[in-house]
Backbone bond lengths (Angstrom), bond angles and torsions (degrees), N, CA, C in turn:
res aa  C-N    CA-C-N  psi(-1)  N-CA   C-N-CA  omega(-1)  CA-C   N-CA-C  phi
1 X - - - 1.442 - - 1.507 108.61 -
2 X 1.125 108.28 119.67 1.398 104.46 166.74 1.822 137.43 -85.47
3 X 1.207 110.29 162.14 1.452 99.41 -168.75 1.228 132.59 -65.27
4 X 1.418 119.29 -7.53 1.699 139.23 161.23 1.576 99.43 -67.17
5 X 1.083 139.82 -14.41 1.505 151.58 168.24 1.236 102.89 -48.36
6 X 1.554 89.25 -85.23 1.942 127.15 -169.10 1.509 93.48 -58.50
7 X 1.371 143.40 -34.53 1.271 120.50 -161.52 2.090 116.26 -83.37
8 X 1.746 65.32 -33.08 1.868 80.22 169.18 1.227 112.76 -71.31
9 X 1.410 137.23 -6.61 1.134 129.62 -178.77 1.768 102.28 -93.10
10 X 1.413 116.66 -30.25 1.348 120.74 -160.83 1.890 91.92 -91.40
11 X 1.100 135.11 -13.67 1.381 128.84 -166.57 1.734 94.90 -98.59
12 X 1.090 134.67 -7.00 1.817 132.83 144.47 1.310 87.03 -40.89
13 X 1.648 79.25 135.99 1.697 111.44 143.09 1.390 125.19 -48.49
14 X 1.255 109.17 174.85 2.176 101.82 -178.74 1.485 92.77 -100.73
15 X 1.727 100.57 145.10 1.810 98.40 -173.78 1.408 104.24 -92.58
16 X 1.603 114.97 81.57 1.249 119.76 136.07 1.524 131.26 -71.76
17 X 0.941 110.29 4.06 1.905 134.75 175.65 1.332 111.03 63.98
18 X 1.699 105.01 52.61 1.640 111.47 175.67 1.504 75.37 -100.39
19 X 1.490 127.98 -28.99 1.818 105.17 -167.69 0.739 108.19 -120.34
20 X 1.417 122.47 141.91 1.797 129.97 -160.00 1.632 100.31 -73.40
21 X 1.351 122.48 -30.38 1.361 127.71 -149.00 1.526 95.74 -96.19
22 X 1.136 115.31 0.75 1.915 116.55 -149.96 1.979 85.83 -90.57
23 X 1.433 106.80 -47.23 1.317 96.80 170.85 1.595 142.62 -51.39
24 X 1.812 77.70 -24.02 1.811 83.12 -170.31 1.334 100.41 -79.67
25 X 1.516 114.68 -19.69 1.971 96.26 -173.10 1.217 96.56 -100.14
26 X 1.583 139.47 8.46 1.116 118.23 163.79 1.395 101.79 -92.90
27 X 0.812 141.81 24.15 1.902 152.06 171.79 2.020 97.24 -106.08
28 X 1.515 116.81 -47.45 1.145 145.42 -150.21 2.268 76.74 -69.29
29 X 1.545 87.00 -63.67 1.474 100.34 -169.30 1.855 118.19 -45.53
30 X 1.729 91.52 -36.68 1.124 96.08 -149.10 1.832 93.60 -75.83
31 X 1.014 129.86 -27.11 1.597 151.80 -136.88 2.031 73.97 -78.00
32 X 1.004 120.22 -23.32 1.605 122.58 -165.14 1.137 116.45 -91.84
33 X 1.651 114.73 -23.42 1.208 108.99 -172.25 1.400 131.84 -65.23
34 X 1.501 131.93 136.95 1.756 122.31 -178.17 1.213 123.36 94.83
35 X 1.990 111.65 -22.02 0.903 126.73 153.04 1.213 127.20 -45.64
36 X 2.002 116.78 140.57 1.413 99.84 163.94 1.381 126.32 -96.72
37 X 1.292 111.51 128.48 1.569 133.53 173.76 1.627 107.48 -91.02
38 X 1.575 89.60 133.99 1.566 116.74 148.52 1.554 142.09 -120.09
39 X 1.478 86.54 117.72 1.788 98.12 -162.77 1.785 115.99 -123.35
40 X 1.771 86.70 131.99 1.461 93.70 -168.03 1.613 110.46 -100.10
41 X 0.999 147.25 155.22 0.890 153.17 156.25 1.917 130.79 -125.67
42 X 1.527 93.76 161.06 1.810 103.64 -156.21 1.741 109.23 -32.27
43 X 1.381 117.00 -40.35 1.293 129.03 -166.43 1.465 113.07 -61.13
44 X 1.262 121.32 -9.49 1.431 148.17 -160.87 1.665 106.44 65.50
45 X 1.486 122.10 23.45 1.721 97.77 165.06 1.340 113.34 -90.98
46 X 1.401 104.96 -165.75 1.726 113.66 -173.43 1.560 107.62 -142.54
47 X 1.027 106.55 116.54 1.596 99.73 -176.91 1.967 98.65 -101.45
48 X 1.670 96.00 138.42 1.738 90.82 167.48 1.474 101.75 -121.91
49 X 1.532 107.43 147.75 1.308 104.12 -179.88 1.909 111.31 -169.49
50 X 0.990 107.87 177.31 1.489 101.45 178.75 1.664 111.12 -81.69
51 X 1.349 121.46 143.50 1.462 109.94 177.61 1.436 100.70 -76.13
52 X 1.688 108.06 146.79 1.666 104.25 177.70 1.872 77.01 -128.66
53 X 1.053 136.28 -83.59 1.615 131.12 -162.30 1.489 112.03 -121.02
54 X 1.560 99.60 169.98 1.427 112.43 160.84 0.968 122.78 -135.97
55 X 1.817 136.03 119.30 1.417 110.83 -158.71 1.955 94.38 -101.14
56 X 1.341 108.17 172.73 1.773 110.03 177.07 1.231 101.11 -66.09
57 X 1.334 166.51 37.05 1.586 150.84 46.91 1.761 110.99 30.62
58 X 0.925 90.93 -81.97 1.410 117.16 -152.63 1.574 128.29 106.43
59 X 1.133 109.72 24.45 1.359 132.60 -171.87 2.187 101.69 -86.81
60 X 0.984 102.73 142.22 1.233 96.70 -162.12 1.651 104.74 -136.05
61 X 1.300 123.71 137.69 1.855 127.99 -148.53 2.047 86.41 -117.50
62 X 0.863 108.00 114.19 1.791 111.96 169.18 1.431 102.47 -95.07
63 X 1.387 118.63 140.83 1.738 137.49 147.49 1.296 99.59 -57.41
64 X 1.005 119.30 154.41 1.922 141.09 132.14 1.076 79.95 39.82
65 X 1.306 137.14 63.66 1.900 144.29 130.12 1.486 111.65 -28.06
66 X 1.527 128.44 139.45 1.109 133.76 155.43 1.801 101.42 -135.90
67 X 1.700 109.75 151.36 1.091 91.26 -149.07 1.487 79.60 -129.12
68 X 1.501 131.91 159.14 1.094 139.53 -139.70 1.362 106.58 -158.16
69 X 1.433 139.06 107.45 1.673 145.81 -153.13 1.873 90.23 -166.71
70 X 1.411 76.24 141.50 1.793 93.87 -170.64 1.692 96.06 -88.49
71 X 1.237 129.66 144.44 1.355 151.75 176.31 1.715 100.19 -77.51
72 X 1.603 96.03 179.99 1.603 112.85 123.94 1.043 151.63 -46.17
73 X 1.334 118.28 115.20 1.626 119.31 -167.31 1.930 102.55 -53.56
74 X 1.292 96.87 -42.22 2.102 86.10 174.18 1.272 114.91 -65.95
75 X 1.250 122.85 -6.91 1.630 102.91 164.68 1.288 128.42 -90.74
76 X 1.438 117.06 170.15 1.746 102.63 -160.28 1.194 129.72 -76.42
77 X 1.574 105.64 -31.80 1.645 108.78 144.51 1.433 133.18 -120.42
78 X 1.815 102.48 161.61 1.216 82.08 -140.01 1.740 104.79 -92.69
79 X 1.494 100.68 13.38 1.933 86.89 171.05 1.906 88.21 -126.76
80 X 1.471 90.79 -174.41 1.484 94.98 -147.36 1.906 71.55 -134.88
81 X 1.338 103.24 150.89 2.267 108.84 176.14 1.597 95.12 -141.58
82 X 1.257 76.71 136.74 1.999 82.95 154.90 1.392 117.53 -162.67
83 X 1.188 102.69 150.32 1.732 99.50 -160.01 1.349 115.01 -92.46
84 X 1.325 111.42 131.75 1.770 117.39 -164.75 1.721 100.18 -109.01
85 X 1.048 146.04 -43.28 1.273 154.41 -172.03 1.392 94.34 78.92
86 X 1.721 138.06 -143.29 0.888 120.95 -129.27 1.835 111.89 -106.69
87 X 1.751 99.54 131.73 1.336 80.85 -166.33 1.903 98.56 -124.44
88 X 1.883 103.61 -168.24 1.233 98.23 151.18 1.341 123.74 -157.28
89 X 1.243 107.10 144.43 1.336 120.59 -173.23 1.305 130.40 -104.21
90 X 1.729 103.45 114.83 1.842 114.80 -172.04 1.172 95.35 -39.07
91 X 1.479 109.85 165.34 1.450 125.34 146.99 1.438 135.80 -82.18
92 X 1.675 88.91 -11.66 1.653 100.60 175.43 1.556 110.61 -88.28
93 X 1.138 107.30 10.83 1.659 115.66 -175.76 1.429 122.96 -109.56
94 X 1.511 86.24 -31.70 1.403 89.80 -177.42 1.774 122.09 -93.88
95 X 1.423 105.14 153.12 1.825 118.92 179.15 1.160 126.05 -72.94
96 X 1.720 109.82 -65.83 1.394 150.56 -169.19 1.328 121.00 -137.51
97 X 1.287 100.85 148.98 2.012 121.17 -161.71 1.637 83.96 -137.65
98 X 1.844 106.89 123.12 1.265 86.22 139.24 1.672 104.04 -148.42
99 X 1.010 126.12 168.90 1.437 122.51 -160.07 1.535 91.02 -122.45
100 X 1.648 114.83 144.44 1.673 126.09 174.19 1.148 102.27 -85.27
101 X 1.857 145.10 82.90 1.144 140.20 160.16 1.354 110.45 -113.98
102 X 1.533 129.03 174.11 1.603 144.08 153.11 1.583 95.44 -45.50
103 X 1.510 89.94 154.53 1.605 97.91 172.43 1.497 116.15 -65.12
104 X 1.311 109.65 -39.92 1.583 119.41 171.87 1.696 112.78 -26.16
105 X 1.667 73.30 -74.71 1.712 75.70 174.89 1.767 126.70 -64.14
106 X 1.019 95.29 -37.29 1.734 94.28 158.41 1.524 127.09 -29.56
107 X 1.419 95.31 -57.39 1.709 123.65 -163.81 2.066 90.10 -67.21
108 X 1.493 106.19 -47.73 1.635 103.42 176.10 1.279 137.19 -85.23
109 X 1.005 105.06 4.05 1.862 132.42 177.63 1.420 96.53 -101.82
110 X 1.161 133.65 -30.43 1.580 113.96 -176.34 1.905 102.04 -97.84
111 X 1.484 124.44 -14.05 1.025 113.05 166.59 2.062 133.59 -55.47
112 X 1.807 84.22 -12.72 1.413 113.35 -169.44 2.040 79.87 -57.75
């Protein structure tokens, strides 16, 4: 899923049920949860982690985060992980969204 996805999901209204549509992306939202997501941000790292929320921000809370930043080319490999557990990530920070599903679901997550 890409992040033109996730943003359309975060630019809904809040489902206090003044908007008919506010439910469907919080259904839209929910279809994500537990999933594993991979998210890049400006700095060039990558955090992977389980989706736990999304607040109307667009700010986004990962499970069991591991975090992923490229090294030195003289070291033996060339990205470096370490495990953060639970974090969160602005929306003003972040690049790329992508979610570990079937293409199916791919194909219905971007209709969002």
């Amino acid at each position: 899923m890409e992040q033109e996805a996730v943003k359309s999901l975060v630019h809904m209204e809040s489902a206090d049920g003044s908007n008919p549509s506010s439910s469907d992306a919080v259904s839209r939202v929910s279809k994500l949860l537990f999933r594993r997501m991979l998210v890049g941000i400006k700095d060039g790292r990558f955090f992977l982690g389980n989706f736990h929320c999304m607040d109307k921000q667009g700010n986004i809370i990962l499970q069991d985060a591991v975090e992923y930043r490229s090294t030195r080319r003289t070291s033996p490999s060339p990205m470096e992980q370490r495990c953060l557990g639970l974090i969160l990530i602005p929306s003003s920070c972040r690049t790329s969204c992508h979610v570990d599903c079937s293409i199916e679901e791919q194909l219905s997550l971007l209709k969002v």
